[in-house]
N, C-alpha and C positions, 0 to 999 in steps of 0.2 A: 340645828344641824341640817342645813340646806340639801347636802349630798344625799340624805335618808329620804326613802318613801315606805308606804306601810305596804306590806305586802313584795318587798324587796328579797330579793334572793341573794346571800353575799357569804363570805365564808372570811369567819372568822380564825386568827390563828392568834395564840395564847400559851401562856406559860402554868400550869396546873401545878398543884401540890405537892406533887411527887417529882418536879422539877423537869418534866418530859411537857416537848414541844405538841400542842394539839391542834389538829387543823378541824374543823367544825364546819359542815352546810349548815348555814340556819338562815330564815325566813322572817323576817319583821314585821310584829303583829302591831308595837303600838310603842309612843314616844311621850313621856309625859314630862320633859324639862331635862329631865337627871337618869332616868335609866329609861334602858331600851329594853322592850318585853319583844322578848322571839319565841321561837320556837326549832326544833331539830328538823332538817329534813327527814321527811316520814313519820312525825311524830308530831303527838298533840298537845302534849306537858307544855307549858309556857314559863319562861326564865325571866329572870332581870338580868341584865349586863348594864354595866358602866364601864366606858371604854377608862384605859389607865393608856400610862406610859407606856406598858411594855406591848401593849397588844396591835397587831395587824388586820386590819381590815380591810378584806377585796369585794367587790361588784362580782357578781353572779357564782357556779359553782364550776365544779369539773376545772379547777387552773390548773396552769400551767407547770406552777411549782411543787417541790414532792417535801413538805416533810420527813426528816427520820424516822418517826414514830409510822410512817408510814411502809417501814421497810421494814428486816430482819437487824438493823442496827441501827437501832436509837440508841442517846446517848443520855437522856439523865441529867445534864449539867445546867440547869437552870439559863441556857440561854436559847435563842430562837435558831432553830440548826434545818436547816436547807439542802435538797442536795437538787443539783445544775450543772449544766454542760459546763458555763463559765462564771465567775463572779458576772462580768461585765452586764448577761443575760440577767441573773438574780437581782443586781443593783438597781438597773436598770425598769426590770417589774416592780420591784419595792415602791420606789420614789415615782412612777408614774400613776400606779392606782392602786396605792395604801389611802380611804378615806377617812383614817383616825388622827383626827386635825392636836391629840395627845401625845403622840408616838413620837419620843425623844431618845428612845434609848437604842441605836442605831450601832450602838458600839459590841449588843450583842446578841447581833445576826451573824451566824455562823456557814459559812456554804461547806457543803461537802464534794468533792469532786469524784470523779471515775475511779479512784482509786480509794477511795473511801478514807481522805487525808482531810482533816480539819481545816480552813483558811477563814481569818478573820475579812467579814466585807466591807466594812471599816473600820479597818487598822487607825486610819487617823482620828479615828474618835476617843476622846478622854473617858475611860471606865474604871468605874472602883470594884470589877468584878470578879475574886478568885480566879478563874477558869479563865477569864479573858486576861488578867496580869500573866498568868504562868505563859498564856500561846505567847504575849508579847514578850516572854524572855525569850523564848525558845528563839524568836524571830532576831535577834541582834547579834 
């Protein structure tokens, strides 16, 4: 993983077991092939991560973009949920400095807008994902 350095400040965003979106500062301690040992911002405890498919990874801390989980209204649905001025801004950030060379599942990134209204950020993507079929009925 070329893009990785030790000692790198990047912020991870992941889907956790309770199906709520987590956005993470952490710091990369060390890369042995197959998983990455980090660490929390401000913390000393050291982790393993393996990037998967669903997860997002950005260069440095303090972004741009806000998490639900980061507000009074998170949602719980097992998908990655955003809240942005515009998709276009959201899309936009994703696909320029997401460095998880795994990250296929594009179909469910959710932006939330001003209005605290759900919008698929790609709609054109094929999902087999409860939450993301029902938005695409509503959408027809």
């Amino acid at each position: 993983m070329e893009n990785f350095k030790i000692g790198q400040k990047l912020t991870l965003v992941t889907i956790n077991t309770m199906a709520l979106t987590i956005k993470s500062e952490i710091e990369l301690i060390d890369y042995n092939g197959l998983f990455f040992v980090f660490k929390y911002k401000k913390k000393r405890e050291r982790y393993l991560l393996k990037l998967g498919k669903t997860d997002l990874i950005f260069e440095g801390w303090n972004l741009p973009i806000i998490a639900d989980t980061e507000t009074n209204y998170y949602r719980g649905n097992a998908c990655l949920n955003f809240l942005s001025e515009s998709p276009e801004l959201l899309r936009d950030y994703i696909e320029k400095n997401n460095l998880n060379p795994y990250f296929c599942r594009k179909g469910i990134v959710i932006y939330i807008d001003a209005n605290n209204e759900e919008h698929l950020l790609y709609p054109e993507e094929v999902e087999q994902h409860a939450v993301i079929q029902r938005m695409k009925e509503k959408m027809k």
